[in-house]
Each structure stands twice: as C-alpha cells, then as structure tokens.
The first five atom37 places (N, CA, C, CB, O) and aatype in JSON, in Angstrom:
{
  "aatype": [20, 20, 20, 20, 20, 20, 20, 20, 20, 20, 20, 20, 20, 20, 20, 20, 20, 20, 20, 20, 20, 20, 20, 20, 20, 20, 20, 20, 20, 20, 20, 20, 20, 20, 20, 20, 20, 20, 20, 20, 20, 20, 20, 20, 20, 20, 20, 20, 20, 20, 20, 20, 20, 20, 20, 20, 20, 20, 20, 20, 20, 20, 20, 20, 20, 20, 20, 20, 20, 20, 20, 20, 20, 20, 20, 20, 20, 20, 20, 20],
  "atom_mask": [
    [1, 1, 1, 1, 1],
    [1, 1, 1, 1, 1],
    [1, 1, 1, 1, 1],
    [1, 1, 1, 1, 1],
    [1, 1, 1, 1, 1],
    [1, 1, 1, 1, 1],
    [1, 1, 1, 1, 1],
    [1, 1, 1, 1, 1],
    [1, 1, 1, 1, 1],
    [1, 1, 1, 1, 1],
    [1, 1, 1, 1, 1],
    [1, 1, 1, 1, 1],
    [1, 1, 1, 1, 1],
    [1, 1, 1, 1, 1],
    [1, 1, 1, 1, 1],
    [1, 1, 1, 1, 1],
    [1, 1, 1, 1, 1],
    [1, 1, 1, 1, 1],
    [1, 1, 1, 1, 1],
    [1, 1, 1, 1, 1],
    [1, 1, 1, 1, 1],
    [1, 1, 1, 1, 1],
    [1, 1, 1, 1, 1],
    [1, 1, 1, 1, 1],
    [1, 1, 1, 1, 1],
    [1, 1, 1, 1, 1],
    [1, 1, 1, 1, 1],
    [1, 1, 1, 1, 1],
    [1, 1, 1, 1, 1],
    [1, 1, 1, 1, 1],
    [1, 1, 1, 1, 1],
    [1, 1, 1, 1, 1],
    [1, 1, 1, 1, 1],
    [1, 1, 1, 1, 1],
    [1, 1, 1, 1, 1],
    [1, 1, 1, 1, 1],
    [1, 1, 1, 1, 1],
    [1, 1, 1, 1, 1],
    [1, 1, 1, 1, 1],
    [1, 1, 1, 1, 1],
    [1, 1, 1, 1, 1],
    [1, 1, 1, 1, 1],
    [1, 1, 1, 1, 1],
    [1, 1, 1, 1, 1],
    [1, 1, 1, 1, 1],
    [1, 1, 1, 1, 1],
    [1, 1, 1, 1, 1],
    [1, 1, 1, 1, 1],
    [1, 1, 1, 1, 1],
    [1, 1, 1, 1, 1],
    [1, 1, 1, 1, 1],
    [1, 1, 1, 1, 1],
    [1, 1, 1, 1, 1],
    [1, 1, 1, 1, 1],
    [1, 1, 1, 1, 1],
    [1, 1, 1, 1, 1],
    [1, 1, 1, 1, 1],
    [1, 1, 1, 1, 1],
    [1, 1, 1, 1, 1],
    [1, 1, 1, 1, 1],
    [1, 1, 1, 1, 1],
    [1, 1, 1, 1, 1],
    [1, 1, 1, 1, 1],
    [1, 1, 1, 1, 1],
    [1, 1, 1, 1, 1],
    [1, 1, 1, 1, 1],
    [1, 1, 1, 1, 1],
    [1, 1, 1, 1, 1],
    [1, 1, 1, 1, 1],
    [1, 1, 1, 1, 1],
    [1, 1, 1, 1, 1],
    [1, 1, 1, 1, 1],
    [1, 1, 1, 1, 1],
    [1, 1, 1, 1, 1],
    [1, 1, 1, 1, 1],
    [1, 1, 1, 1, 1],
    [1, 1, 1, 1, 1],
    [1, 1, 1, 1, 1],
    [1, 1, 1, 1, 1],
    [1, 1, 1, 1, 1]
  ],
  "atom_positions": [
    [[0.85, -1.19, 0.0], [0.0, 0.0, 0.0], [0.89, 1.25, 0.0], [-0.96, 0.0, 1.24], [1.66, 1.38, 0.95]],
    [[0.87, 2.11, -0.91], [1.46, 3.33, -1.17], [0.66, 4.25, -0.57], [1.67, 3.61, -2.52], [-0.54, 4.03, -0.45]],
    [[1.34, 5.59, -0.07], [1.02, 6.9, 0.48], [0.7, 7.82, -0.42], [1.99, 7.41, 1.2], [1.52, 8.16, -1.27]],
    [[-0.48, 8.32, -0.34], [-0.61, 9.46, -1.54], [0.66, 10.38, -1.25], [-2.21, 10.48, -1.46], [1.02, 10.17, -0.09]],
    [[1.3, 11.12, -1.75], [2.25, 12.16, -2.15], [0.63, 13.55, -1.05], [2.67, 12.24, -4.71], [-0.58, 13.41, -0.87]],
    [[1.52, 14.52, -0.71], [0.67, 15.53, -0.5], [0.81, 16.65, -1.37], [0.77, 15.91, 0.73], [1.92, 17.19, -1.34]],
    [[-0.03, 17.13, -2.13], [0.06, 18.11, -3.49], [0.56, 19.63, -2.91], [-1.69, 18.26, -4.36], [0.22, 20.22, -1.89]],
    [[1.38, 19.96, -3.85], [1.99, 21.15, -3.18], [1.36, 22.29, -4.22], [3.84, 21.09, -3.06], [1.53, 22.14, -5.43]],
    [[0.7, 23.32, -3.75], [-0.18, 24.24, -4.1], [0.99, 25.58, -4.67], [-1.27, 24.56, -2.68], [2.12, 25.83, -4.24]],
    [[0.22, 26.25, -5.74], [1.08, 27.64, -5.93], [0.79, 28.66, -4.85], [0.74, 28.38, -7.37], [-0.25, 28.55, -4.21]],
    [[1.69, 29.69, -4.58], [1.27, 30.97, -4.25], [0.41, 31.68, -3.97], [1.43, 31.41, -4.67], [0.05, 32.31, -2.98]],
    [[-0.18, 31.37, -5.83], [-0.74, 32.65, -6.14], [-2.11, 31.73, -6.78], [0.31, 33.83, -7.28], [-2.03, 30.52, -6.99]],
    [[-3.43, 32.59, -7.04], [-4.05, 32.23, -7.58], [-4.78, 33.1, -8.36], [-4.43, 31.61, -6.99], [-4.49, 34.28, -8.51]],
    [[-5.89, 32.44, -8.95], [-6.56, 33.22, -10.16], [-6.7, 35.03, -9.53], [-8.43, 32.33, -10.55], [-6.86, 35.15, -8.31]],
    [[-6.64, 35.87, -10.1], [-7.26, 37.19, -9.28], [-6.29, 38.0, -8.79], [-8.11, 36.85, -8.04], [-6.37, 39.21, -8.98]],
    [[-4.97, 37.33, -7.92], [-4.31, 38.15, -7.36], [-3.43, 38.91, -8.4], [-3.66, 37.53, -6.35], [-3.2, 38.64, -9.58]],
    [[-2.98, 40.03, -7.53], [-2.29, 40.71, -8.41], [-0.58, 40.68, -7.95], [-3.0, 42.18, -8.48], [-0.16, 40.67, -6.79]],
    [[0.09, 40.67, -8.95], [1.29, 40.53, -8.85], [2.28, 40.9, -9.93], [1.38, 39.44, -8.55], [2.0, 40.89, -11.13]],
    [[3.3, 41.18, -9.47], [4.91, 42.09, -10.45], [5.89, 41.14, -10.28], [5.75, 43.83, -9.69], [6.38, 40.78, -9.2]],
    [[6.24, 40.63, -11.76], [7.1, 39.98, -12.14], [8.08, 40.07, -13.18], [6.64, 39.26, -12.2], [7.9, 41.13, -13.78]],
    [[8.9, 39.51, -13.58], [9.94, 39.66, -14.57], [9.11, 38.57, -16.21], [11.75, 38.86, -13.65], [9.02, 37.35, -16.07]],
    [[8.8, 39.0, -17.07], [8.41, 38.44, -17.86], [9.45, 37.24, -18.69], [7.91, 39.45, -18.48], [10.55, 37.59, -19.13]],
    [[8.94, 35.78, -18.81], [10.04, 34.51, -19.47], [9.9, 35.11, -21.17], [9.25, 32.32, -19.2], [9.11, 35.72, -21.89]],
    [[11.04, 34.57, -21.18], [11.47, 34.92, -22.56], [12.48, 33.57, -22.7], [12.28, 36.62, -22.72], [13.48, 33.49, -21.98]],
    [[12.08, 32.27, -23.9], [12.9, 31.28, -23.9], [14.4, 32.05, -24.05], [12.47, 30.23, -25.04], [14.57, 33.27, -23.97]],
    [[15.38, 31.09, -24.29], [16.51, 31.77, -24.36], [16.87, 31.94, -26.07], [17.64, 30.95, -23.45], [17.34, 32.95, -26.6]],
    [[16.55, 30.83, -26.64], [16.02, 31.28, -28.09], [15.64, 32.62, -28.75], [14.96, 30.69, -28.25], [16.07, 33.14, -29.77]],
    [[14.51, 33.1, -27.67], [14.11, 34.21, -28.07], [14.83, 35.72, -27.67], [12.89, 34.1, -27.68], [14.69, 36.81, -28.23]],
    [[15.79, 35.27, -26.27], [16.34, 36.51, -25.69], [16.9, 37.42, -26.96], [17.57, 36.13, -24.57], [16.82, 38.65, -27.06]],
    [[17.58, 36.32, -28.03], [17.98, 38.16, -29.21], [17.47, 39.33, -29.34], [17.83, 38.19, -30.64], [17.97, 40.45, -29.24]],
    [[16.3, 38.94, -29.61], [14.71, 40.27, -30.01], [14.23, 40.45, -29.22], [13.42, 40.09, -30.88], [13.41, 41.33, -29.48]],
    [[14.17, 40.2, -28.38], [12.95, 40.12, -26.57], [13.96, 40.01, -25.45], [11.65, 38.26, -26.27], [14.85, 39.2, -25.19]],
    [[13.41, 41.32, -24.75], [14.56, 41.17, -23.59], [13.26, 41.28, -22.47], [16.08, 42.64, -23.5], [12.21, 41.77, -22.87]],
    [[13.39, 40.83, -21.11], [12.69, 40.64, -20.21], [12.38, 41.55, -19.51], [13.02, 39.92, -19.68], [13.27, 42.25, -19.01]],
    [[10.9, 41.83, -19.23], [10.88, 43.28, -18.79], [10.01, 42.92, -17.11], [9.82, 44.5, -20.17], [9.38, 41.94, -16.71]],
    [[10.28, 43.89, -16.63], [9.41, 44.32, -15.24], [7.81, 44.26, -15.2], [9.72, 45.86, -14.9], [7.38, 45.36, -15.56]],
    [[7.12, 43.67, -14.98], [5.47, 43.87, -15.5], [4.91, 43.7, -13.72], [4.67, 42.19, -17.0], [5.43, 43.27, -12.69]],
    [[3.67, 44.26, -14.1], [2.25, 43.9, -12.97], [1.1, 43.87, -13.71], [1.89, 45.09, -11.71], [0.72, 44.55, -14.66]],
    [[0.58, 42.92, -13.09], [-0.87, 42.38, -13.39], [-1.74, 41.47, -12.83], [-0.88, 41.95, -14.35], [-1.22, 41.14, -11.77]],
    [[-2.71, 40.93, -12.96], [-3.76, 40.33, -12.63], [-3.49, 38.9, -13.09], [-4.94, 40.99, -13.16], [-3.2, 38.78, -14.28]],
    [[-3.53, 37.88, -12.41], [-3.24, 36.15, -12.65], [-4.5, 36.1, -13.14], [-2.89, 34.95, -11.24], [-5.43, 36.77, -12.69]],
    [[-4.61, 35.16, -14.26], [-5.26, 34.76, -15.37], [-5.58, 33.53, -15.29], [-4.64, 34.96, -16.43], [-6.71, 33.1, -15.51]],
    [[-4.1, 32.52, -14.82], [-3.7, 31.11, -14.99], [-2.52, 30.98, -14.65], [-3.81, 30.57, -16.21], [-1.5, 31.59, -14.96]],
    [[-2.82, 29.71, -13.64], [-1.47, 29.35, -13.26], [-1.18, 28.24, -13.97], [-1.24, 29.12, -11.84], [-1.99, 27.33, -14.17]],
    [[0.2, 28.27, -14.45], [0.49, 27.36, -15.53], [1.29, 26.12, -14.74], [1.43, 28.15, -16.79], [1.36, 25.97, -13.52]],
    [[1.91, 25.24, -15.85], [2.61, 23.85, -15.23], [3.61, 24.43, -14.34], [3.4, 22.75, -16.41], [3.84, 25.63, -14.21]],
    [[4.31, 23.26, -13.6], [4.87, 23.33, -12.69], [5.02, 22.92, -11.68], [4.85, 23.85, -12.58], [6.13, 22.94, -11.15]],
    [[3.63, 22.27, -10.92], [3.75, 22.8, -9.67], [2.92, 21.19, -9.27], [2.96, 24.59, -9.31], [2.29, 20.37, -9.95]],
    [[3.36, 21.28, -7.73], [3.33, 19.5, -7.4], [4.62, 18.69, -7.41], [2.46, 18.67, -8.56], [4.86, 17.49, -7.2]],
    [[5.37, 19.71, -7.72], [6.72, 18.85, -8.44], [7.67, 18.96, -9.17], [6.57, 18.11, -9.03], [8.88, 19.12, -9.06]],
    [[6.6, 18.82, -10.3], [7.14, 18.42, -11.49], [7.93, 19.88, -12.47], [5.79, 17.65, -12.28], [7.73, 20.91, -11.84]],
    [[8.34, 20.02, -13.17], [9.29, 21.19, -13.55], [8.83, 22.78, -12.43], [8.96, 21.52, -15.57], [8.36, 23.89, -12.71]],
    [[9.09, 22.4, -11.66], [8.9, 23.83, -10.12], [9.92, 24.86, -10.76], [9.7, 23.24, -7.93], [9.67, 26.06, -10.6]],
    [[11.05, 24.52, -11.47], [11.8, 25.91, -11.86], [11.31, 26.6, -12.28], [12.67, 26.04, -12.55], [11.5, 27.79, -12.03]],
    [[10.06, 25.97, -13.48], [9.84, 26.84, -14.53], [8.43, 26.3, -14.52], [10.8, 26.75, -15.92], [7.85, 25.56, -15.32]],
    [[8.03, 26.87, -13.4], [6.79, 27.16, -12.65], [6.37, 28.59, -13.38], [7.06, 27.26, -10.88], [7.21, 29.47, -13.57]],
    [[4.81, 28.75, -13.8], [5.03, 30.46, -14.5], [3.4, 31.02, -14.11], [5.42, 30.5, -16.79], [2.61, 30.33, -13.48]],
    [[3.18, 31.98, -14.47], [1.79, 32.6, -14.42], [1.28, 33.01, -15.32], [1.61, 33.49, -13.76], [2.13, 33.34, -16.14]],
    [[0.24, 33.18, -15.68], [-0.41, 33.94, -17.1], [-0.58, 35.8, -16.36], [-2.56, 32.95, -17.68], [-1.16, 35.84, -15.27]],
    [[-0.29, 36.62, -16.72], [-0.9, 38.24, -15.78], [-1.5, 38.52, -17.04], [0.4, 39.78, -15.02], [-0.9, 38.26, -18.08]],
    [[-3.07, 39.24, -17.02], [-2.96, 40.65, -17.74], [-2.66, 41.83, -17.13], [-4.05, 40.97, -18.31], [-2.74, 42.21, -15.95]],
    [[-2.23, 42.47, -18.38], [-1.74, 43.61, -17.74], [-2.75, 44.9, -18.08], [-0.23, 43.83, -18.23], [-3.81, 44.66, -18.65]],
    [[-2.49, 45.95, -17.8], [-3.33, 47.23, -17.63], [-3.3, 47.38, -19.1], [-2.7, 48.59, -16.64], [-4.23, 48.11, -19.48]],
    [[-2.71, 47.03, -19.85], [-2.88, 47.87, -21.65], [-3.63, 46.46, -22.54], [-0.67, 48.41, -22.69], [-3.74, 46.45, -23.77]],
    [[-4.14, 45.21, -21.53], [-4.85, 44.48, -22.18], [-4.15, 43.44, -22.87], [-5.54, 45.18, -22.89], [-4.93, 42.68, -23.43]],
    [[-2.83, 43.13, -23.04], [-2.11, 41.63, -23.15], [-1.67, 40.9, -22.03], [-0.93, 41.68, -23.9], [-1.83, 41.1, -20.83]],
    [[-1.16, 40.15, -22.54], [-1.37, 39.46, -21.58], [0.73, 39.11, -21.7], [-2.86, 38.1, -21.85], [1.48, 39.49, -22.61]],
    [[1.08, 38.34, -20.49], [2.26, 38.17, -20.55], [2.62, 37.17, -19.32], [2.9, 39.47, -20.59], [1.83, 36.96, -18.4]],
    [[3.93, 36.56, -19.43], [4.05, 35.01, -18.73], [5.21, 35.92, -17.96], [4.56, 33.22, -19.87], [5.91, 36.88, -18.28]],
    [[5.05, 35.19, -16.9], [6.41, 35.32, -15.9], [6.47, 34.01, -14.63], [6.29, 37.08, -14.96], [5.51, 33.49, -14.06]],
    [[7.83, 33.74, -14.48], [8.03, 32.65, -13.45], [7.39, 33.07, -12.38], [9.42, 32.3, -13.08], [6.96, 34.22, -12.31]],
    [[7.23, 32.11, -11.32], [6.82, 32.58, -10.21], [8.02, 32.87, -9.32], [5.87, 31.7, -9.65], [8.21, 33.86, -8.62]],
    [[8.89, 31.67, -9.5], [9.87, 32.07, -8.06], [10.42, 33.53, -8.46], [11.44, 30.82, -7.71], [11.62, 33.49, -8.18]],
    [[10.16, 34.59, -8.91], [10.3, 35.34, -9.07], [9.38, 36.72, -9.05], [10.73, 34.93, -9.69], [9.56, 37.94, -9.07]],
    [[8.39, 35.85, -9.0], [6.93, 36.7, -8.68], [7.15, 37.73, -7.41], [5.56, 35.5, -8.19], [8.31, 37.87, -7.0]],
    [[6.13, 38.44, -6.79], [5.88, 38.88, -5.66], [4.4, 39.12, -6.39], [6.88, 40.08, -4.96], [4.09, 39.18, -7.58]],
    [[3.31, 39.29, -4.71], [2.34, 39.66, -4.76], [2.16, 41.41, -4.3], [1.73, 38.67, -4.08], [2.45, 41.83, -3.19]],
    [[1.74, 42.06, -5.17], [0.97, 42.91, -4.87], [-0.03, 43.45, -3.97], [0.72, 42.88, -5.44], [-1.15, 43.25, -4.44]],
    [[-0.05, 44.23, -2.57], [-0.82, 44.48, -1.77], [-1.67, 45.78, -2.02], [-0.17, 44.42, -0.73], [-1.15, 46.89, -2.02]],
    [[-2.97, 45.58, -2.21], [-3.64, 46.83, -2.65], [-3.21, 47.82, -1.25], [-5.53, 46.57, -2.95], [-3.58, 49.0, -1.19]]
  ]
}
C-alpha cells in the first residue's frame, strides 16, 4: 500500500495581483529582452506538485490588455 504524495499548491491564484519579470525562452532573448510587468493572474500554468517547479510560471494581464508570462519564483504579490 502506497502513500498518496501531499500536493503542493502555488502561491498565487486566479485574481491576485502581482509584479514579475516576464520569461522569454533563451532562443528568443535576441529580439525580446525581459521586462518588469504587474498584473492580474489569469492562470497558473505547469509546474507545480513537483514536477518542472523551476519553470513554474503565471499567465498576468496587464493594464494595456495583453497578456504576458512570468516565473513565479520570481513573482511577488501585490498588496492593494
């Protein structure tokens, strides 16, 4: 008889708001350099439980209406 594993939860969730450094593969770093953003969580993406936790990320929109990815361990939350 095996032990369930206990699921390890993100941070952050749908709603909160938070300022992060936006991912940019490294592929892409030539043309796209990584910028400073805040916004509203959308979706929390793979990662988490485990399984690739580095590159753990968030969906934010932002105030001008796109949307943009950033890691979490790099996240902070936003306090109104």
């Amino acid at each position: 008889m095996s032990r369930a594993r206990a699921r390890v939860r993100s941070p952050y969730k749908v709603g909160d708001t938070v300022t992060g450094t936006t991912y940019v593969r490294a592929e892409d770093r030539i043309r796209v350099t990584p910028e400073r953003v805040s916004g509203i969580v959308v979706q929390v993406g793979s990662g988490w439980d485990g399984v690739d936790a580095d590159a753990a990320y968030l969906w934010l929109r932002l105030t001008c209406g796109r949307e943009a990815q950033v890691l979490i361990r790099g996240a902070e939350r936003v306090t109104p």
